[in-house]
C-alpha positions in Angstrom: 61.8 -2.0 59.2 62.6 -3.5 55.6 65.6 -4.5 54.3 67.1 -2.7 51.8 68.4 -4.5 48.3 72.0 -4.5 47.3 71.3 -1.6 44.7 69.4 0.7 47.5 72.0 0.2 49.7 74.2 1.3 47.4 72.4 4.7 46.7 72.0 4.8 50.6 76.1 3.8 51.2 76.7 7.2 48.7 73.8 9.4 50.2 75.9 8.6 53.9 79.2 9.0 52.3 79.0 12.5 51.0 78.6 16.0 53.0 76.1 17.7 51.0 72.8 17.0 49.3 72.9 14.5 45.9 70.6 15.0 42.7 70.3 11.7 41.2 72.5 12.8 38.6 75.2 13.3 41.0 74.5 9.4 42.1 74.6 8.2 38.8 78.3 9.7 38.4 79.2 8.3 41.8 78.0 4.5 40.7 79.1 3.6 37.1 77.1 0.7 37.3 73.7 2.3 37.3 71.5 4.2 35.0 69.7 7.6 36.0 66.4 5.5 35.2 67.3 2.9 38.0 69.2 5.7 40.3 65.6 7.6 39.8 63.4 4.8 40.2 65.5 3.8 43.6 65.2 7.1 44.8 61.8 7.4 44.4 61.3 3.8 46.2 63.7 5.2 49.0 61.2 8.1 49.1 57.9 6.1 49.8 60.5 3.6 52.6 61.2 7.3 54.7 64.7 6.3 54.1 66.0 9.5 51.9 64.2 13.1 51.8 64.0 16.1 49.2 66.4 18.4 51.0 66.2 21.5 47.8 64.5 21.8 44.3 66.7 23.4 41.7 66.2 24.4 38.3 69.5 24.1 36.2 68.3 26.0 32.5 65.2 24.5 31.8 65.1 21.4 34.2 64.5 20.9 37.6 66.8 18.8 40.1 65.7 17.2 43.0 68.8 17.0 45.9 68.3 13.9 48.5 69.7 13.7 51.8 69.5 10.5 54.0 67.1 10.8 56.6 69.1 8.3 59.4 73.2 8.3 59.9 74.2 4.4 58.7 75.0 3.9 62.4 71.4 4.2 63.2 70.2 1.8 60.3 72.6 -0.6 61.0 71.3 -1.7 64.5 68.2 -2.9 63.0 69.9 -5.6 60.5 
């Protein structure tokens, strides 16, 4: 299992802590200290580690969102740290 960096776990502490599905917009608002490049690029490396999963595509005007959910409950992760 890998070990997730401080700024993963952070998308991964707001993914747990919230009841519905996040685009990484949403993320980005939740976090003030990241980008939407670095909240995207996190995702995306969250994506390849089956840690998070594309739970809806959306298309807001002429863009389309991608909405994450976390694929384990933190109490499940934490047993293998």
């Amino acid at each position: 299992m890998k070990v997730l960096t401080h700024k993963e776990n952070e998308i991964m502490d707001i993914l747990w802590n919230t009841d519905k599905p996040l685009s990484a917009q949403e993320i980005c608002k939740y976090s003030k200290k990241m980008s939407i490049y670095s909240v995207q690029q996190l995702l995306h490396r969250l994506l390849d580690l089956n840690f998070v999963q594309v739970d809806q595509i959306t298309q807001i005007n002429k863009t389309f969102s991608r909405f994450f959910n976390p694929l384990f409950h933190k109490q499940n992760i934490l047993i293998f740290f």
